[in-house]
C-alpha positions as CSV (number, residue, x, y, z in Angstrom):
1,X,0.0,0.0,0.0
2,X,1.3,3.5,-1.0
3,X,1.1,6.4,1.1
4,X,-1.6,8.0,1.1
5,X,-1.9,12.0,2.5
6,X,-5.9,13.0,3.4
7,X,-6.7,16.2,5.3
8,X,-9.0,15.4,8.0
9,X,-11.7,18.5,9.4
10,X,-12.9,17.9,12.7
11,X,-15.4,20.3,13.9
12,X,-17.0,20.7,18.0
13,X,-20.2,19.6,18.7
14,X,-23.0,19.4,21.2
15,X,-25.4,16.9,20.9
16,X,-28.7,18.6,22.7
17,X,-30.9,15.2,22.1
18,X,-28.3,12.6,23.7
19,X,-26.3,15.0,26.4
20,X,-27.4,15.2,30.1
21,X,-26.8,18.0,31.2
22,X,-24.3,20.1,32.0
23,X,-23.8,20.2,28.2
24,X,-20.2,18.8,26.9
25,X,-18.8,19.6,23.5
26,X,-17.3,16.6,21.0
27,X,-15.4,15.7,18.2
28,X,-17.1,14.9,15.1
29,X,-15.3,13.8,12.1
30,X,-16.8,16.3,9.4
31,X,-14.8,15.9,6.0
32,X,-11.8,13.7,4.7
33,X,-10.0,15.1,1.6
34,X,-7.6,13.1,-0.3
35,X,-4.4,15.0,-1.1
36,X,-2.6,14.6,-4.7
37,X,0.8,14.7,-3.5
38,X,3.3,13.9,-0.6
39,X,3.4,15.2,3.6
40,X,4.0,18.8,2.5
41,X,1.0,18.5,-0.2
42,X,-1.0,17.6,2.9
43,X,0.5,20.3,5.2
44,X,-0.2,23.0,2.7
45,X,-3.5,22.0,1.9
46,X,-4.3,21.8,5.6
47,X,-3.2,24.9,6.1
48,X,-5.1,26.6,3.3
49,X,-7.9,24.6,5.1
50,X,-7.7,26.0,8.6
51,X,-7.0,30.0,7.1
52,X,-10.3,29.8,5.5
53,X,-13.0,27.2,6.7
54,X,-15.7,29.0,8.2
55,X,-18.6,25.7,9.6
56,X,-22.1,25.7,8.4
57,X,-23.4,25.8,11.9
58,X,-21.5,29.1,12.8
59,X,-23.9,31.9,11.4
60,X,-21.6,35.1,10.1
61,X,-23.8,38.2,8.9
62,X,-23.3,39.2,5.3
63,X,-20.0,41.0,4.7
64,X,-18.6,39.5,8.3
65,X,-15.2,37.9,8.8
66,X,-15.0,36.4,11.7
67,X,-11.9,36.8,14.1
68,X,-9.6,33.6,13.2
69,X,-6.8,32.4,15.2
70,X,-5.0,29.7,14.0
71,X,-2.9,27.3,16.3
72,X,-0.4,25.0,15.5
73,X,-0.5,22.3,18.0
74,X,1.8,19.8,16.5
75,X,3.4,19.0,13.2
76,X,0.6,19.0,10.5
77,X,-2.2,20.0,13.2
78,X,-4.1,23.3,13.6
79,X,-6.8,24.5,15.9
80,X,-8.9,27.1,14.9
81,X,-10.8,29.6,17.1
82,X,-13.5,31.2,15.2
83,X,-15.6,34.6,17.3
84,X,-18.1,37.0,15.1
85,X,-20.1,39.6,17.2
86,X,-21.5,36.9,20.5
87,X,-20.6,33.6,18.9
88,X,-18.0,31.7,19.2
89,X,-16.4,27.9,17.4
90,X,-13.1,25.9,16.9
91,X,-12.1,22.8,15.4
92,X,-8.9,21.1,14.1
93,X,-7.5,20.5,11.1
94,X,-5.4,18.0,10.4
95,X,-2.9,16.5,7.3
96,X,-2.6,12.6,7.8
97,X,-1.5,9.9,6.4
98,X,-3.4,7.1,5.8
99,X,-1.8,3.8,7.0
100,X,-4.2,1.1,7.2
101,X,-7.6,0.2,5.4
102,X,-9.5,-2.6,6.5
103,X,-13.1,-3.5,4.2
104,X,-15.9,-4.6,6.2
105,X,-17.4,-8.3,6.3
106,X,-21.0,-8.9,7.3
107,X,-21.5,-12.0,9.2
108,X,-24.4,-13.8,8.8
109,X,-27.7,-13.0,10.6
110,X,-29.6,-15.6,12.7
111,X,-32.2,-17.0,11.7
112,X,-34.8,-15.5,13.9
113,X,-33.6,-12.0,12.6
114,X,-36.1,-10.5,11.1
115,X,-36.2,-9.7,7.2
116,X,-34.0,-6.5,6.7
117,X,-36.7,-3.7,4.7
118,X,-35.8,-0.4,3.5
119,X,-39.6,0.3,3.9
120,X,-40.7,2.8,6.7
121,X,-43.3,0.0,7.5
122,X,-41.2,-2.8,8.0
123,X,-39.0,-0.9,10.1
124,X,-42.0,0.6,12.3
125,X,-42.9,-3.1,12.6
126,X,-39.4,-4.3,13.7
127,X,-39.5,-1.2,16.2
128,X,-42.5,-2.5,17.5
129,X,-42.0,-5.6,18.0
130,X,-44.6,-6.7,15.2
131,X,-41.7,-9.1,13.0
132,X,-39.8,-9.7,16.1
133,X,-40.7,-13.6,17.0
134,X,-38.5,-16.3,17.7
135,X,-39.5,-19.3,15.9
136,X,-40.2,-22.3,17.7
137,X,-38.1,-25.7,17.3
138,X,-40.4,-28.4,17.7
């Protein structure tokens, strides 16, 4: 396997439906971008990256720009801390190299598993309990 150089965006999140409170922020992995090139292709392109992404969930009036500070926090990694007016955002950027790629293999389902249905339907019925049974061995 040749080496292969991706830039990796991570942006911070809060997930309001699964956190208990108090609130607590988290990594999401938000875009992986393959870089033509070697380490330094990577590092540029990373760079470029962090000095003007700007996330979809940060809200900038028209004719904005944000305050952006850019850290380097190791070789090939940046953290960027966006602020416009009251709001506030960071997340890292990051050149990598990819080193391992491993294809997933489906094991087989029991038998009692219910049939898989990309129907609304069938999967209300599997929520339900509806298509759920065991069968019987006699």
């Amino acid at each position: 396997m040749t080496a292969s150089w991706y830039v990796l965006l991570e942006e911070g999140h809060v997930d309001y439906e699964h956190a208990a409170w108090p609130y607590t922020r988290q990594w999401e992995l938000r875009r992986t971008e393959h870089v033509e090139g070697d380490q330094e292709d990577a590092e540029a392109a990373g760079l470029q990256l962090a000095k003007t992404h700007i996330p979809e969930t940060f809200y900038v009036h028209p004719g904005d720009r944000p305050h952006r500070s850019v850290f380097s926090t190791q070789s090939g990694t940046w953290l960027v801390k966006l602020r416009s007016r009251q709001s506030e955002v960071h997340f890292r950027v990051t050149a990598s190299r990819l080193v391992h790629v491993e294809e997933e293999v489906a094991a087989a389902l029991p038998e009692w598993f219910p049939e898989y249905s990309h129907s609304t339907w069938s999967h209300l019925k599997f929520l339900l309990g509806g298509s759920f049974t065991r069968k019987s061995k006699a």
